[in-house]
C-alpha positions as CSV (number, residue, x, y, z in Angstrom):
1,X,-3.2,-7.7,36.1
2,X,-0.9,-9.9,34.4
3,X,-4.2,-11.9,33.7
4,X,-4.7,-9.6,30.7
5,X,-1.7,-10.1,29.1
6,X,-1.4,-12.9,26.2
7,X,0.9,-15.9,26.9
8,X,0.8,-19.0,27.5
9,X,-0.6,-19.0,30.9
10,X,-3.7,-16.9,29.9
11,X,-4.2,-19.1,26.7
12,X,-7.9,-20.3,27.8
13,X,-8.6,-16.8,29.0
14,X,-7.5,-15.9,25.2
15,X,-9.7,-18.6,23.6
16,X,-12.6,-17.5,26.1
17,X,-12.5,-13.8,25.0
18,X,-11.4,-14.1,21.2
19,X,-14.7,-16.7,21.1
20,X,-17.1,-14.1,22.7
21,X,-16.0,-11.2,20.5
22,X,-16.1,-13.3,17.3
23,X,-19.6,-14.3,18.2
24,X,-20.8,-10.5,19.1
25,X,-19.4,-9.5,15.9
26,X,-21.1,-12.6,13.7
27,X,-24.5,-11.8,15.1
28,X,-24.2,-8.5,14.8
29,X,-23.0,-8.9,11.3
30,X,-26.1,-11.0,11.0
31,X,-29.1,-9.2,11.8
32,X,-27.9,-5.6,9.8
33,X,-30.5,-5.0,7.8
34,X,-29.4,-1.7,6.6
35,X,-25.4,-0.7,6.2
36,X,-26.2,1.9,8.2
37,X,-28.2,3.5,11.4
38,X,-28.5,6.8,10.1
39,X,-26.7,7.9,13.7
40,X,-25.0,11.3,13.5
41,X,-22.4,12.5,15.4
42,X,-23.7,14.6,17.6
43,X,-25.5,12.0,19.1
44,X,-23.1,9.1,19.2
45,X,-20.4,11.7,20.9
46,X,-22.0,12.1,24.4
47,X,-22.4,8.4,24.5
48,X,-18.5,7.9,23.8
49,X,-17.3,11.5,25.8
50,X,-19.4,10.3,28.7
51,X,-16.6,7.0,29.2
52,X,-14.3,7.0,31.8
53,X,-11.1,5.7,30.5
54,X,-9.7,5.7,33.9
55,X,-12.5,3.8,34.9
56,X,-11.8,-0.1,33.5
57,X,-15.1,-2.7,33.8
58,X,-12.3,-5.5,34.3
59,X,-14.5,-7.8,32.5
60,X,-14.3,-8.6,28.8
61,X,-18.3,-9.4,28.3
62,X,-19.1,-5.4,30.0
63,X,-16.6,-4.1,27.6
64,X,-18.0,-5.8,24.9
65,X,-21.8,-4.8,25.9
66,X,-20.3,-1.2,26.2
67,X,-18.3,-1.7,22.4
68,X,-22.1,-2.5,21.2
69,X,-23.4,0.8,22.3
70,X,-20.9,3.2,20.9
71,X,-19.4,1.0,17.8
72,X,-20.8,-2.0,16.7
73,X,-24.5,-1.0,17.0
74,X,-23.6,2.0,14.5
75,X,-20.6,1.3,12.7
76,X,-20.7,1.3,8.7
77,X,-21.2,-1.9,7.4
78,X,-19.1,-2.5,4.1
79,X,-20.6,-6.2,3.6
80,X,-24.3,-5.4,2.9
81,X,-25.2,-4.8,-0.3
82,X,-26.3,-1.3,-0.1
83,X,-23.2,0.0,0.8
84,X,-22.4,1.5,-3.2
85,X,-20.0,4.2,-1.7
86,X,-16.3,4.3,-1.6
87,X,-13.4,1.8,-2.6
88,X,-14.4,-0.2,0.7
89,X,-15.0,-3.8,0.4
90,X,-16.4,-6.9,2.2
91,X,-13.6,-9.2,3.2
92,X,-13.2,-13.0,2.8
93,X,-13.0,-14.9,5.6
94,X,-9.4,-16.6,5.1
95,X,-8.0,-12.7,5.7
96,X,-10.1,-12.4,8.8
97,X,-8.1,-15.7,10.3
98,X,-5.5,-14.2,9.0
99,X,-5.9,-10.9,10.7
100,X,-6.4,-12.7,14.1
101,X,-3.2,-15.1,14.0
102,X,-0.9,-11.9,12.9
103,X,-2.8,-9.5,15.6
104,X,-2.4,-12.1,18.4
105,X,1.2,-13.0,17.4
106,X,2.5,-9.7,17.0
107,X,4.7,-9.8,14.7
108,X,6.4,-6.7,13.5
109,X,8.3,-6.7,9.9
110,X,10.9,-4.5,10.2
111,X,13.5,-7.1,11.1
112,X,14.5,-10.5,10.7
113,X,14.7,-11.3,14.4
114,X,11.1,-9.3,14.9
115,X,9.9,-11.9,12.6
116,X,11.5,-14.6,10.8
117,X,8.9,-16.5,8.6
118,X,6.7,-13.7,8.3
119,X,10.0,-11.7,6.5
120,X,10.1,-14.6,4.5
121,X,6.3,-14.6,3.5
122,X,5.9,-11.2,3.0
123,X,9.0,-11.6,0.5
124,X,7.4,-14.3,-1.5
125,X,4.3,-12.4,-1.6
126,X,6.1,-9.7,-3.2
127,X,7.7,-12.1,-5.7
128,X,4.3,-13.3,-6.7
129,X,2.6,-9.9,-7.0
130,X,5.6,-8.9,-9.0
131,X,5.5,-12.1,-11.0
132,X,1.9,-11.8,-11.9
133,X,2.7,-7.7,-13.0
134,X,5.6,-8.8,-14.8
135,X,7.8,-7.1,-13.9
136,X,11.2,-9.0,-14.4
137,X,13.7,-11.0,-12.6
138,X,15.0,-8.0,-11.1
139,X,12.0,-6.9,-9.1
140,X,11.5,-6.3,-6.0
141,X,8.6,-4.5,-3.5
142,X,7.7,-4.1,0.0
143,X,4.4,-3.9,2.0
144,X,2.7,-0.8,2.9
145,X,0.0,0.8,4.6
146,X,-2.1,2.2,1.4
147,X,-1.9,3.4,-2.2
148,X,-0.8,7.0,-0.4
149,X,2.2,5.5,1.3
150,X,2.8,3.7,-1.8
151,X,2.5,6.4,-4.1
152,X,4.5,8.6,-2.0
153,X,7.8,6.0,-1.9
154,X,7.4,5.6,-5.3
155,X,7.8,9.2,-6.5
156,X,10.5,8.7,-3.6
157,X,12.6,7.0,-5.8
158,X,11.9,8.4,-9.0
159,X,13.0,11.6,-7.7
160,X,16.4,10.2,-6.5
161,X,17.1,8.3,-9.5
162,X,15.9,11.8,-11.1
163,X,19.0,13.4,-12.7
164,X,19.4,16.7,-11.8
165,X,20.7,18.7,-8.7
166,X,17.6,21.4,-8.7
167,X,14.0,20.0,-7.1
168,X,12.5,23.2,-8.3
169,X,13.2,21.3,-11.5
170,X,11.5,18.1,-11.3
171,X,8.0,17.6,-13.4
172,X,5.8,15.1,-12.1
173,X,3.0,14.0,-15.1
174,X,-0.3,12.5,-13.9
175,X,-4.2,13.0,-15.3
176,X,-6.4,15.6,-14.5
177,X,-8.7,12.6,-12.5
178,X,-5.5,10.9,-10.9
179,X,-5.6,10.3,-7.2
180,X,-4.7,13.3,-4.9
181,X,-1.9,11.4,-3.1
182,X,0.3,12.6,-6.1
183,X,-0.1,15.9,-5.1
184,X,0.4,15.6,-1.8
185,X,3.6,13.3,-2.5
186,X,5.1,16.1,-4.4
187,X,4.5,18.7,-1.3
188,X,5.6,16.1,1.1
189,X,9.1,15.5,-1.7
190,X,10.0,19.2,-1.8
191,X,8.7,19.6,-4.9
192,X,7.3,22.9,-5.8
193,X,3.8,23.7,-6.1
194,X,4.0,23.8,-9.7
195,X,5.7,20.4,-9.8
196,X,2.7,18.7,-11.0
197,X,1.6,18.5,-14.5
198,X,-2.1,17.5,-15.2
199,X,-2.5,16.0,-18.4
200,X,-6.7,16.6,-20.0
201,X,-8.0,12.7,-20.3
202,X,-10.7,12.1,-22.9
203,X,-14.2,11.0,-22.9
204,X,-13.8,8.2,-21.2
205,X,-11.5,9.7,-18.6
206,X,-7.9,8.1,-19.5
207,X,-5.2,10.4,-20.3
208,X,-4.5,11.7,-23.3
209,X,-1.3,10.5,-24.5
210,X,-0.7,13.4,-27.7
211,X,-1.2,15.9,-24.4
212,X,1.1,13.8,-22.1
213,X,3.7,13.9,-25.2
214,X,3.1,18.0,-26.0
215,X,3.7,18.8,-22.2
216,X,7.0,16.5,-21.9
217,X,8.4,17.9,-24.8
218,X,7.5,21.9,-23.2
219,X,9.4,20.0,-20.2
220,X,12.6,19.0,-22.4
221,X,12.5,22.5,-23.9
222,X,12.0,24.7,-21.2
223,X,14.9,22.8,-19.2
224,X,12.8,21.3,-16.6
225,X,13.3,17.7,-16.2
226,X,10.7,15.2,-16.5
227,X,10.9,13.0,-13.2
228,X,8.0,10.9,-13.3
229,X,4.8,10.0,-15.2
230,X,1.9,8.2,-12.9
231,X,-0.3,6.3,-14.8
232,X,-3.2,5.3,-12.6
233,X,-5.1,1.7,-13.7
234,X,-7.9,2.4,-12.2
235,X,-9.2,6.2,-11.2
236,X,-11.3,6.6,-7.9
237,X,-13.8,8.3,-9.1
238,X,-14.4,6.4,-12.5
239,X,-12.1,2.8,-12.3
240,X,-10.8,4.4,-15.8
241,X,-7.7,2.9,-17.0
242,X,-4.7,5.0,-18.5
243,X,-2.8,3.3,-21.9
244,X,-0.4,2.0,-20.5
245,X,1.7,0.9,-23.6
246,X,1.6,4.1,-24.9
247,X,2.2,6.2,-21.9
248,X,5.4,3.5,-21.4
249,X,6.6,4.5,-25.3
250,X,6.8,8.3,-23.8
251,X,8.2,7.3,-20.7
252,X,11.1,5.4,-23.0
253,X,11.4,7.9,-25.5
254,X,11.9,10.7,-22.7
255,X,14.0,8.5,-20.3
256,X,11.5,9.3,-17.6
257,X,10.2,7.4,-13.8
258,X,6.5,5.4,-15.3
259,X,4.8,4.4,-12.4
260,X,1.2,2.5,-12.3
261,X,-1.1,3.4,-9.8
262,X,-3.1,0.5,-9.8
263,X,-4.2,0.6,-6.1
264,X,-7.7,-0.1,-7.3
265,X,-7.3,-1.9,-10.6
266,X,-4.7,-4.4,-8.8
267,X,-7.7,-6.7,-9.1
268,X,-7.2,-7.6,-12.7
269,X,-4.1,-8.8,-11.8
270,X,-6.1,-12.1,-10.3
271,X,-8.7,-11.7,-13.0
272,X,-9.9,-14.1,-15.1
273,X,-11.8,-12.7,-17.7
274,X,-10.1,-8.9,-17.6
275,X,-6.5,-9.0,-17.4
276,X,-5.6,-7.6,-20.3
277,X,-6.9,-4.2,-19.7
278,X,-4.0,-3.3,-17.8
279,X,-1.6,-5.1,-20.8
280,X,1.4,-2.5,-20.9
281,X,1.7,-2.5,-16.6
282,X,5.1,-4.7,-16.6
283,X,6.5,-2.1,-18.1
284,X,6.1,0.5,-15.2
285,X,9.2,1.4,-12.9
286,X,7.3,1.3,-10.0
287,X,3.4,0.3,-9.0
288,X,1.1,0.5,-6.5
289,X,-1.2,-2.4,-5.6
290,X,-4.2,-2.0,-2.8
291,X,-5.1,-5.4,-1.8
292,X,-7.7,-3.9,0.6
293,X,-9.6,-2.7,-2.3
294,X,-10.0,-5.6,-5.0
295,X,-7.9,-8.6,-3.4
296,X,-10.7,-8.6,-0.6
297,X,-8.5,-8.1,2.3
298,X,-9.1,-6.0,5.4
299,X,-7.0,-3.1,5.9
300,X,-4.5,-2.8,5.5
301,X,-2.8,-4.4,2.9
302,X,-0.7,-2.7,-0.2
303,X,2.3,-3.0,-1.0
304,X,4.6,-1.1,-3.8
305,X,6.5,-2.6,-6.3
306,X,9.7,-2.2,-8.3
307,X,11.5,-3.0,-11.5
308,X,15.0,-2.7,-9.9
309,X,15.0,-3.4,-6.6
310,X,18.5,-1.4,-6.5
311,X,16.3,1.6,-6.2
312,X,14.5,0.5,-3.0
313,X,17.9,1.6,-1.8
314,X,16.9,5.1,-1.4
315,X,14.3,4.3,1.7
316,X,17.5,2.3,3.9
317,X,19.1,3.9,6.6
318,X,21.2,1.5,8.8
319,X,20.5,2.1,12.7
320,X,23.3,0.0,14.9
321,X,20.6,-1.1,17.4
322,X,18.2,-2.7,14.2
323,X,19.4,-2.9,10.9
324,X,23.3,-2.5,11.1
325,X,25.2,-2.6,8.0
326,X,27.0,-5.4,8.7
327,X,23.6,-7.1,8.5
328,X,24.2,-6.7,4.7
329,X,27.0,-8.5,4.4
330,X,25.5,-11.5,6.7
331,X,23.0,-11.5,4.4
332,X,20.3,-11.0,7.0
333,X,17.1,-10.3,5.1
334,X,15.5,-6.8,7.0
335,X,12.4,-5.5,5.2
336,X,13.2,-2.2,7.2
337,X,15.8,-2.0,4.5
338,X,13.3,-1.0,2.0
339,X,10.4,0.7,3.8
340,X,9.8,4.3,5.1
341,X,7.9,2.3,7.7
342,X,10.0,1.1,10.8
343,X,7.3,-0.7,12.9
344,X,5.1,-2.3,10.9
345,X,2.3,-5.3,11.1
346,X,2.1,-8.5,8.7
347,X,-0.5,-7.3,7.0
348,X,1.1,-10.0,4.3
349,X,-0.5,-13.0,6.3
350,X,-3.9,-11.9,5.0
351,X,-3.4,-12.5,1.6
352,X,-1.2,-15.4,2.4
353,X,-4.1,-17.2,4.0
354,X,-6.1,-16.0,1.0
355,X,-4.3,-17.4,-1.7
356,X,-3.5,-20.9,0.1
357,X,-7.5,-21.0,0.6
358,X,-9.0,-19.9,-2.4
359,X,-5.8,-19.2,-4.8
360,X,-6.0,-16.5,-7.1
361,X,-8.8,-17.5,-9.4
362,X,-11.2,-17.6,-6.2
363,X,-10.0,-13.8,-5.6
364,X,-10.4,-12.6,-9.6
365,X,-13.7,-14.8,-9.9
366,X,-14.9,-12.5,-7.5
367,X,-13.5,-9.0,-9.0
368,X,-15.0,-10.2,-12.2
369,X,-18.1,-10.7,-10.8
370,X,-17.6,-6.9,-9.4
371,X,-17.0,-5.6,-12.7
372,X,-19.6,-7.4,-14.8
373,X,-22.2,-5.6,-12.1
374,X,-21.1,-2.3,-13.0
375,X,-22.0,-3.1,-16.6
376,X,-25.5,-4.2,-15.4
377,X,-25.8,-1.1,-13.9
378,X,-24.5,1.2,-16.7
379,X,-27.2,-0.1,-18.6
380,X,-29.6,0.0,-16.1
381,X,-29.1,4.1,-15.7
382,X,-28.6,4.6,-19.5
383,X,-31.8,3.3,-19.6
384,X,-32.9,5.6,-16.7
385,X,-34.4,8.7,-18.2
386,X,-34.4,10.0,-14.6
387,X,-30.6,10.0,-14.6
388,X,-27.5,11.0,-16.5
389,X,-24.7,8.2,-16.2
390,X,-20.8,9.8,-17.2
391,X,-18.9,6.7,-18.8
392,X,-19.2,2.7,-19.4
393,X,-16.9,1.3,-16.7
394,X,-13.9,0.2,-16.9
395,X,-14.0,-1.8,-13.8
396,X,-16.4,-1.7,-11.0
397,X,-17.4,2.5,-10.7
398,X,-20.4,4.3,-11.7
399,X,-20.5,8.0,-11.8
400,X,-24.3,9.4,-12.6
401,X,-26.6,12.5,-11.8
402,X,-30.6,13.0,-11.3
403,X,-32.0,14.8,-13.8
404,X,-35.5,16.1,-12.8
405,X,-38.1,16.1,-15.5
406,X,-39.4,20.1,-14.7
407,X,-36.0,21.4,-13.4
408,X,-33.2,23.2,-15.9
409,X,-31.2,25.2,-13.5
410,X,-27.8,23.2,-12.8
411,X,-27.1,25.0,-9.5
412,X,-30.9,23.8,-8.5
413,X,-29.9,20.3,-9.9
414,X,-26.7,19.8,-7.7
415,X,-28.4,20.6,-4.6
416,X,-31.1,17.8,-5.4
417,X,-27.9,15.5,-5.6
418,X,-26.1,16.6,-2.9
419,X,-29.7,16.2,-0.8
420,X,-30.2,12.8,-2.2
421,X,-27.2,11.6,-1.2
422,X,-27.3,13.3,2.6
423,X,-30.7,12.4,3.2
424,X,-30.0,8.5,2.1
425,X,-27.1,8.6,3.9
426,X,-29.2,9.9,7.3
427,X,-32.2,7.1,6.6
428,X,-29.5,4.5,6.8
429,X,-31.2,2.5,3.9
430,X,-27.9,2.8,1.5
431,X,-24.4,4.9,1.5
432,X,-23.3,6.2,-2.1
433,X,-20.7,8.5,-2.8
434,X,-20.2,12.1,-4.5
435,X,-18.0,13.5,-6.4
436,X,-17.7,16.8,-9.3
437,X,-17.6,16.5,-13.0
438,X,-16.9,19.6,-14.7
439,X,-18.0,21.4,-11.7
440,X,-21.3,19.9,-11.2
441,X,-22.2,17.5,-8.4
442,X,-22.6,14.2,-9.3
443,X,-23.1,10.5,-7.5
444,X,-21.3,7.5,-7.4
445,X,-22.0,3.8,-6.9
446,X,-18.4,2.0,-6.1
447,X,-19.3,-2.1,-6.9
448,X,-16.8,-4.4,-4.4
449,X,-19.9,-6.3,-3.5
450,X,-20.4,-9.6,-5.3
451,X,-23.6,-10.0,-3.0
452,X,-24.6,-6.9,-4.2
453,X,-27.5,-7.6,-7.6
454,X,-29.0,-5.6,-10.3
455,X,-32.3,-5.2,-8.1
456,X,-30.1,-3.5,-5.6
457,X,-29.2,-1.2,-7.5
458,X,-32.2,-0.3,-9.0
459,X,-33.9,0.2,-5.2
460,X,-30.9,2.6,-4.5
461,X,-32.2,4.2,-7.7
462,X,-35.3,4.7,-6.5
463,X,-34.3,6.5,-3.6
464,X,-32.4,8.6,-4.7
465,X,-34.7,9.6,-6.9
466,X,-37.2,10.3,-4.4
467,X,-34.9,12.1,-2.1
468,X,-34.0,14.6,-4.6
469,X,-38.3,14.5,-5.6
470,X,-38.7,15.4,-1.9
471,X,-36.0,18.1,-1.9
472,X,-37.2,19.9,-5.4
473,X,-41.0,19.8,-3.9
474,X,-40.3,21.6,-0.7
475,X,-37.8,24.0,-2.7
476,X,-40.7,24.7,-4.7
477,X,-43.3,25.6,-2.3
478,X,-40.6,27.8,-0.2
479,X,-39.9,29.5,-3.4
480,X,-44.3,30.1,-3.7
């Protein structure tokens, strides 16, 4: 059994069965035609219930045909063009190395004697993300598993740097179209239900900064404190970008936590046509950066970042078996010191691969590229009588709703969407997303594709046009 184990004495069976997969994958990756099968899972479950796992093939090439059957032949494919639905992208193939020297390595990141250089990479890695924010000399970050870990350890320390003995206290301020990880941080924190403030964004989905400044001041004169605001740089639903100058002239004004959600937007940071649309994000306390989303990289790979990195001090707690306190003084560097994380992977080689292959131009080339599609096709469904498209994107999102021709009833309407989307979903010929605006059902196209093109979109169009065609037809003749 020892056969199976990596070391050096297994090294060609390694090579032998790292080469084989690779090659199942690539010709798999190949001949997908669609992103897609349209499987559902009532019929993929037999085939996976039906496995013995007390019943090994001892042969890597029967595993792998098995693998075929009940993942790859059915999986979701993020790097075909078709796929328009959530913040998933294709990956670059520098990260994919990556991913197999870290995986077969093993290194884990909460100590220095776990890992040695990768410590030392992840920390420059930090250094340069924090760099490129600018965020100061003082900054500091560590390596996460996703903008919800990120988020969470970030309202973390603002809530300990917070000034006040009383949680039920503590006012969190964050947009009506923020991401839901605030919420659930505050829950997680102790924070009481009504800890979190949602601030009405405009027309184009930022937040409004006169409402963000009427509800702190309510704060301040009620007696509540104001803990935190989270600005996000890039909303799920519509890549809309708070102000970030102003909302860090409130944050100032009412000595309160600003942190940046910029889990999706993080791309600008490598961008070379729109980095100035998050102009105002060095001055955040803390931010969150997805690398998985717009940096290309598999996941996972975030990391959360911070002005002072005194205030990373509120995540250490000094076990004598791993990170004793005397390590401190022996300057030993031990990332567990800064992460709720103890265990952790080196999700840092990735983008370390990534940047000494392509360097950071190759990585914002292609989020510009991303973000220049969405513009194609905001013009292509403003032109669209067939649909109704909500805002001009900010970076690579398109939220828009079919609007039959003979059908007013917006109930009727939403269930033509929500069809459309289900029933192109189950063909297998595209994946889009959904989401609500102002209560009414509406679709979404997320661009992280640079493969993806204009007549892509436009096909996708089509289809879901005739989906929800198909749908208000046969509601029709049930109704007769």
């Amino acid at each position: 059994m020892r056969s199976h184990l990596l070391n050096d004495t297994t090294a060609e069976h390694y090579r032998r069965s790292v080469t084989e997969g690779v090659e199942r994958v690539a010709a798999r990756l190949a001949a997908t035609d669609r992103p897609f099968t349209g499987v559902t899972a009532d019929a993929l479950a037999p085939l996976i219930e039906r496995i013995d796992l007390d019943q090994p093939l001892h042969d890597t090439s029967a595993v792998l045909d098995e693998l075929e059957d009940v993942y790859l032949r059915d999986a979701v494919y993020f790097h075909h063009p078709r796929y328009l639905a959530h913040l998933n992208c294709p990956v670059v193939i520098p990260a994919v190395l990556g991913e197999a020297v870290l995986s077969a390595v093993n290194s884990s990141l909460d100590t220095w004697d776990q890992s040695a250089g990768g410590t030392l990479i992840e920390r420059r890695l930090v250094d340069w993300t924090t760099g490129r924010i600018g965020l100061g000399p003082a900054a500091d970050g560590v390596f996460t598993s996703g903008g919800s870990q990120s988020n969470l350890q970030a309202l973390l320390l603002a809530r300990e740097e917070a000034k006040t003995d009383s949680l039920a206290k503590l006012r969190i301020f964050a947009s009506e179209v923020s991401h839901f990880s605030v919420k659930k941080s505050a829950k997680l924190l102790g924070l009481g239900q009504d800890a979190v403030v949602s601030v009405p964004v405009d027309q184009d989905k930022r937040m409004r900064t006169v409402a963000l400044a009427r509800e702190l001041e309510r704060c301040k004169a009620a007696g509540l404190v104001p803990m935190a605001v989270v600005a996000t740089a890039g909303t799920t639903d519509f890549g809309s970008i708070d102000p970030l100058p102003e909302i860090a002239e409130l944050c100032d004004q009412y000595g309160t936590w600003m942190h940046v959600d910029a889990a999706y937007g993080c791309g600008l940071l490598a961008s070379v046509k729109y980095r100035h649309r998050i102009d105002g994000i060095e001055r955040a306390d803390s931010v969150t950066v997805d690398y998985h989303k717009s940096f290309f990289q598999p996941v996972s790979s975030s990391a959360l970042l911070v002005r002072d990195a005194a205030t990373l001090r509120h995540a250490t707690y000094h076990a004598e078996y791993l990170n004793p306190r005397r390590a401190v003084e022996e300057r030993i560097p031990n990332q567990v010191d800064k992460s709720l994380q103890t265990t952790r992977r080196f999700d840092a080689l990735k983008l370390w691969m990534t940047l000494r292959t392509m360097g950071a131009d190759g990585i914002g080339e292609l989020f510009d590229e991303v973000c220049d599609l969405a513009v194609e096709g905001w013009h292509l469904l403003a032109a669209d009588p067939r649909f109704d498209v909500v805002v001009q994107p900010s970076l690579s999102t398109l939220v828009f709703r079919y609007i039959p021709r003979t059908v007013t009833d917006p109930a009727e309407i939403d269930r033509a969407n929500l069809y459309a989307r289900k029933a192109l979903f189950a063909s297998g010929d595209a994946v889009v997303a959904g989401t609500k605006v102002n209560g009414r059902h509406y679709l979404k196209f997320t661009l992280l594709n640079p493969e993806t093109t204009p007549a892509d979109m436009a096909a996708v169009l089509d289809l879901i046009a005739g989906h929800a065609e198909q749908y208000l037809g046969e509601s029709l003749d049930r109704a007769s």
